[in-house]
N, CA, C and O atoms as CSV, one atom per row, in Angstrom:
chain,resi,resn,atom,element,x,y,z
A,1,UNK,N,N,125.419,86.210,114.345
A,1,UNK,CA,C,124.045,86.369,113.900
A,1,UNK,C,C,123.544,87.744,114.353
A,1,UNK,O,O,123.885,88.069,115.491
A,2,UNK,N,N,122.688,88.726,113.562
A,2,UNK,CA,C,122.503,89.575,113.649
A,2,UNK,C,C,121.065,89.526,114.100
A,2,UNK,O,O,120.407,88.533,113.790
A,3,UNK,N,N,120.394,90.693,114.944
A,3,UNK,CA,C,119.312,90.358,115.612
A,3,UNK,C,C,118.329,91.685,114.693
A,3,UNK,O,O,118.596,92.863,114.455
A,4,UNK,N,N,117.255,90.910,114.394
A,4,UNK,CA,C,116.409,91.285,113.773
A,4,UNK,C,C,115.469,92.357,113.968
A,4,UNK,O,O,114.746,92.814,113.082
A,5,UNK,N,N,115.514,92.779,115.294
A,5,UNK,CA,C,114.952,94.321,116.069
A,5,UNK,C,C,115.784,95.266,116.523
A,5,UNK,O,O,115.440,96.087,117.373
A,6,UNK,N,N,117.785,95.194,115.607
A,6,UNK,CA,C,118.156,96.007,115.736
A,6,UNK,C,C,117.232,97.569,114.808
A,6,UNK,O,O,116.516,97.521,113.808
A,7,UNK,N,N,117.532,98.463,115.422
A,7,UNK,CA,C,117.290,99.601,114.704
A,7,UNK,C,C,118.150,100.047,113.881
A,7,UNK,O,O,117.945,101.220,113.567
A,8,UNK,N,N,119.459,99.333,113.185
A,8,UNK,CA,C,119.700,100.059,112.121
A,8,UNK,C,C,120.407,99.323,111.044
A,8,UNK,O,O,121.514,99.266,110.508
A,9,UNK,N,N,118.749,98.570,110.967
A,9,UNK,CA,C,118.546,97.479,109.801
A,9,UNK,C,C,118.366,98.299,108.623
A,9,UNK,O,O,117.495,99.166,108.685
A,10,UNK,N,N,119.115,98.162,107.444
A,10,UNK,CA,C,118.533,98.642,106.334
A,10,UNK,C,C,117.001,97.968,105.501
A,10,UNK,O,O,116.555,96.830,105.643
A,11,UNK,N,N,116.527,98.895,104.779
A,11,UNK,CA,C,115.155,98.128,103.930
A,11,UNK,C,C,116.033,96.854,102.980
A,11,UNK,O,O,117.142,96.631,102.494
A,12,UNK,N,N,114.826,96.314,103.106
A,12,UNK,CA,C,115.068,94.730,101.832
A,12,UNK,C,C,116.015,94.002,102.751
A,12,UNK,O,O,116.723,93.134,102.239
A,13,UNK,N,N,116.102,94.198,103.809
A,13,UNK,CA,C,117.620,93.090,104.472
A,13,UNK,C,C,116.496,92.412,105.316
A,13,UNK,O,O,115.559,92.970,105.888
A,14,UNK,N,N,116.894,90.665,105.250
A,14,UNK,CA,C,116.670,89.649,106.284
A,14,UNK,C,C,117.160,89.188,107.115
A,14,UNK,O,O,117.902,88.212,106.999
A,15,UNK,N,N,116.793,89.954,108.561
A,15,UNK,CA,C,117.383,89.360,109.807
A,15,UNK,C,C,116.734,87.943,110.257
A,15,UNK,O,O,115.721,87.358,109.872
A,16,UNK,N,N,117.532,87.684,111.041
A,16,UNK,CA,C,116.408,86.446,112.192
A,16,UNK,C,C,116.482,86.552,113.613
A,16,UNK,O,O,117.443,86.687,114.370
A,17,UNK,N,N,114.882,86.433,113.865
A,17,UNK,CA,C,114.618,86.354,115.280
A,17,UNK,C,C,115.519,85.711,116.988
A,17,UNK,O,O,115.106,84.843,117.757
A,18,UNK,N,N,116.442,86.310,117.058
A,18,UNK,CA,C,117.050,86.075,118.214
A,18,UNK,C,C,116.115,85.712,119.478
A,18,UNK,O,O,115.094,86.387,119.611
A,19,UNK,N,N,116.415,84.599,120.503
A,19,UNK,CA,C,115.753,84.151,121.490
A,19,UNK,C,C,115.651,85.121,122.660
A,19,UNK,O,O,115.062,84.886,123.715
A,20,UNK,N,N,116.525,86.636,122.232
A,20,UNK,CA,C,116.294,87.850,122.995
A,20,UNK,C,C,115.521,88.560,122.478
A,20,UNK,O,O,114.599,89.181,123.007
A,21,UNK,N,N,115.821,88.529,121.450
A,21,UNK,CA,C,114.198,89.381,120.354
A,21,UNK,C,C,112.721,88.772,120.852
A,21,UNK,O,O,111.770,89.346,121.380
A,22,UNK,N,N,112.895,87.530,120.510
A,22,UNK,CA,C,111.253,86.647,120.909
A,22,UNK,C,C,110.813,86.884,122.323
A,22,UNK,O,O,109.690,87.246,122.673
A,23,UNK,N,N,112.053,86.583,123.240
A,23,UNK,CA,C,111.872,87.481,124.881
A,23,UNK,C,C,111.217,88.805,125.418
A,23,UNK,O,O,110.495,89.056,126.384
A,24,UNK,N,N,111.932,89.784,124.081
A,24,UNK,CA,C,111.348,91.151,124.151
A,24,UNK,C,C,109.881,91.513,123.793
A,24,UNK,O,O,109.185,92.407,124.273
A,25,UNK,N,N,109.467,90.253,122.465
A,25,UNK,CA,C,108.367,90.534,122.159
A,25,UNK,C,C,107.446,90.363,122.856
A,25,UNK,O,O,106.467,91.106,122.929
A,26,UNK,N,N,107.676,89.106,123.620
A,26,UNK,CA,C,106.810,88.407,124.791
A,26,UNK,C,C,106.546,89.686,125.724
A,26,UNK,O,O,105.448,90.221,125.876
A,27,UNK,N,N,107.650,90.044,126.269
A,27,UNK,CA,C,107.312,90.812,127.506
A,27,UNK,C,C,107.093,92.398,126.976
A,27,UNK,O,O,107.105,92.956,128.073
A,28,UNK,N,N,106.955,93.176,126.268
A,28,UNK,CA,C,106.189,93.797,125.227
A,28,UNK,C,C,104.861,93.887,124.877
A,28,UNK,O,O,103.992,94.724,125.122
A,29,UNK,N,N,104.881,92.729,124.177
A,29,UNK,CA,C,103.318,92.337,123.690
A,29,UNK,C,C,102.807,92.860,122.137
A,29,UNK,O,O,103.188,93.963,121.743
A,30,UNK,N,N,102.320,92.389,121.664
A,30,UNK,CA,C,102.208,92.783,120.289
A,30,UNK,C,C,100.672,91.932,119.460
A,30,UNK,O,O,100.374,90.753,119.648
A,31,UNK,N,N,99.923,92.876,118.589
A,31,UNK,CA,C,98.929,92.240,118.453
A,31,UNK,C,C,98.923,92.187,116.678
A,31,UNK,O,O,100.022,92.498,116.220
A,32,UNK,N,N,98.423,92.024,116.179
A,32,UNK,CA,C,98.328,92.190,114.549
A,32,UNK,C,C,97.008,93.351,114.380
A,32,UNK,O,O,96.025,93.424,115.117
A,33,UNK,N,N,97.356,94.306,113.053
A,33,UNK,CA,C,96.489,95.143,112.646
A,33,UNK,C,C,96.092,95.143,111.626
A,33,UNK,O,O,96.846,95.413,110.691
A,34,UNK,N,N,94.967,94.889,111.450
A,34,UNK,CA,C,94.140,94.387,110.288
A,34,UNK,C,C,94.430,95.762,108.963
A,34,UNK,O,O,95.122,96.713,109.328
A,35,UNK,N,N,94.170,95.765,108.280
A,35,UNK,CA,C,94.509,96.581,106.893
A,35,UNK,C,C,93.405,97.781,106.900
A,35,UNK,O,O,92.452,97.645,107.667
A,36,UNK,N,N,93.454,98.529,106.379
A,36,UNK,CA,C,92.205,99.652,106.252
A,36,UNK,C,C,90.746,98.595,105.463
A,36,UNK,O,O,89.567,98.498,105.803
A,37,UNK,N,N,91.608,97.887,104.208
A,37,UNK,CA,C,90.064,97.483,103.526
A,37,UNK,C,C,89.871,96.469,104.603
A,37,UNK,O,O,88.761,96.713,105.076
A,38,UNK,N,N,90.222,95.794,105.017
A,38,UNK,CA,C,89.649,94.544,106.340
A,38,UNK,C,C,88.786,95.300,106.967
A,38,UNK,O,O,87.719,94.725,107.184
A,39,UNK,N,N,88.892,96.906,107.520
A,39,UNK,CA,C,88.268,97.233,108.315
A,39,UNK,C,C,87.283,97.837,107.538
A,39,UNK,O,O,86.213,97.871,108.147
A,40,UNK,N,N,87.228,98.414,106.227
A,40,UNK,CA,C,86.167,98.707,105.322
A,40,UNK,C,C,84.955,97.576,105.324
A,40,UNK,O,O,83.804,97.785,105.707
A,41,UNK,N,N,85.433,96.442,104.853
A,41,UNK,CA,C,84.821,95.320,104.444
A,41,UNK,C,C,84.178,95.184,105.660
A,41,UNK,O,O,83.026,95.353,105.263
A,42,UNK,N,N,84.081,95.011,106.789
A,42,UNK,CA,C,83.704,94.493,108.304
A,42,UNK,C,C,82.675,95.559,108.371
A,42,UNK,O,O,81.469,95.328,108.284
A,43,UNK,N,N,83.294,96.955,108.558
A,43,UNK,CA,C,82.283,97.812,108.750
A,43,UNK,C,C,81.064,98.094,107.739
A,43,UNK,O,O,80.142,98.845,108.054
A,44,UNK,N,N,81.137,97.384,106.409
A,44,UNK,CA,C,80.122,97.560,105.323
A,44,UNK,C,C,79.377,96.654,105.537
A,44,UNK,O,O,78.209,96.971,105.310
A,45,UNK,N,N,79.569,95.207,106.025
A,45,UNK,CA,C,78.990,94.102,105.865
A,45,UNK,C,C,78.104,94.110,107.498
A,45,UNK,O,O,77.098,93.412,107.627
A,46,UNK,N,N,78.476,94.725,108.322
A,46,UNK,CA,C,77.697,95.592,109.333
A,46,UNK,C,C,76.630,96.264,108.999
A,46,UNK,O,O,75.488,95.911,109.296
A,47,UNK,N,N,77.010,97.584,108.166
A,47,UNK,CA,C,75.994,98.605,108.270
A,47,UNK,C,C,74.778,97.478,107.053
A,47,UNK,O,O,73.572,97.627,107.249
A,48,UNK,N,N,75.113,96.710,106.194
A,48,UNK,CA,C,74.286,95.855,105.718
A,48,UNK,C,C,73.458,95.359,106.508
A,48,UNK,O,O,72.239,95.506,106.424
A,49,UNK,N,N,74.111,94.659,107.437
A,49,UNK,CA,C,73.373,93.222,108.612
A,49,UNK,C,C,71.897,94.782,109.198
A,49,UNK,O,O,70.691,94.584,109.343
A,50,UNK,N,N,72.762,96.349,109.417
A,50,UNK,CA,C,71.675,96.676,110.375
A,50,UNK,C,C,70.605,97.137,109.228
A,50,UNK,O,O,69.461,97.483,109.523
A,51,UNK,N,N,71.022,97.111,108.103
A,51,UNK,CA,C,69.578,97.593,107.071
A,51,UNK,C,C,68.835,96.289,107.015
A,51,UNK,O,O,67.631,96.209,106.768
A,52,UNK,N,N,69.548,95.377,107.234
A,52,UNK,CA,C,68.021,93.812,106.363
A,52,UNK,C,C,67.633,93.740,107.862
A,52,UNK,O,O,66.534,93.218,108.052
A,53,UNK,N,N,68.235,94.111,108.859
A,53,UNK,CA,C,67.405,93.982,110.276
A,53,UNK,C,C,66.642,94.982,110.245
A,53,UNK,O,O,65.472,94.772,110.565
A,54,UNK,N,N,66.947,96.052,109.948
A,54,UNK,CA,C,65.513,97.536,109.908
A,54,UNK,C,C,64.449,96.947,109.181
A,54,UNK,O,O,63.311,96.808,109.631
A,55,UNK,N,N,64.885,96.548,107.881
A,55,UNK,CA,C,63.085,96.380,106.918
A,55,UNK,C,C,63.301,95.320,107.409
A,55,UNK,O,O,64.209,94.973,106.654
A,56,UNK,N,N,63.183,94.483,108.113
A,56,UNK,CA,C,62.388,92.919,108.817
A,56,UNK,C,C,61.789,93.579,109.699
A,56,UNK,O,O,60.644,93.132,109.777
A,57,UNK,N,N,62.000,94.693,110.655
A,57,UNK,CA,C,61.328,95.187,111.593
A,57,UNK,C,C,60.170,95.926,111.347
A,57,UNK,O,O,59.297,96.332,112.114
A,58,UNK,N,N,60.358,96.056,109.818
A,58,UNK,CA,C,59.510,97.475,109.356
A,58,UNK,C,C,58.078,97.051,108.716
A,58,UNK,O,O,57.052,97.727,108.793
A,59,UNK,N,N,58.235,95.637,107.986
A,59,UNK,CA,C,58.311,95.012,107.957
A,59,UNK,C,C,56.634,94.058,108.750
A,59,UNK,O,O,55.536,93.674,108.348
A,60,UNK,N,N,57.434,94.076,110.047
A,60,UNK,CA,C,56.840,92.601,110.835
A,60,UNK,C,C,55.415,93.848,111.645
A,60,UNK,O,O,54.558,93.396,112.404
């Protein structure tokens, strides 16, 4: 069985996770990174939330 965090995996090939791979990741650490539009979308729906909070303030 071939281990899936060798480095000289070709593209389009499916390895699998070796219980030394999952070891490495653990003690490593690894987080997920959201996409550019995830971070578009978040930051728009923000600068929204702070405009309907300005005219309520403007407003009151």
């Amino acid at each position: 069985q071939e281990t899936a965090m060798d480095p000289d995996i070709a593209a389009n090939q499916r390895k699998y996770l070796t219980e030394l791979d999952l070891a490495g990741l653990q003690d490593i650490g690894y987080t997920a990174v959201p996409e550019p539009a995830t971070l578009a979308l978040l930051a728009g729906a923000g600068a929204l939330g702070l405009a309907v909070r300005r005219r309520r303030r403007v407003r009151a």
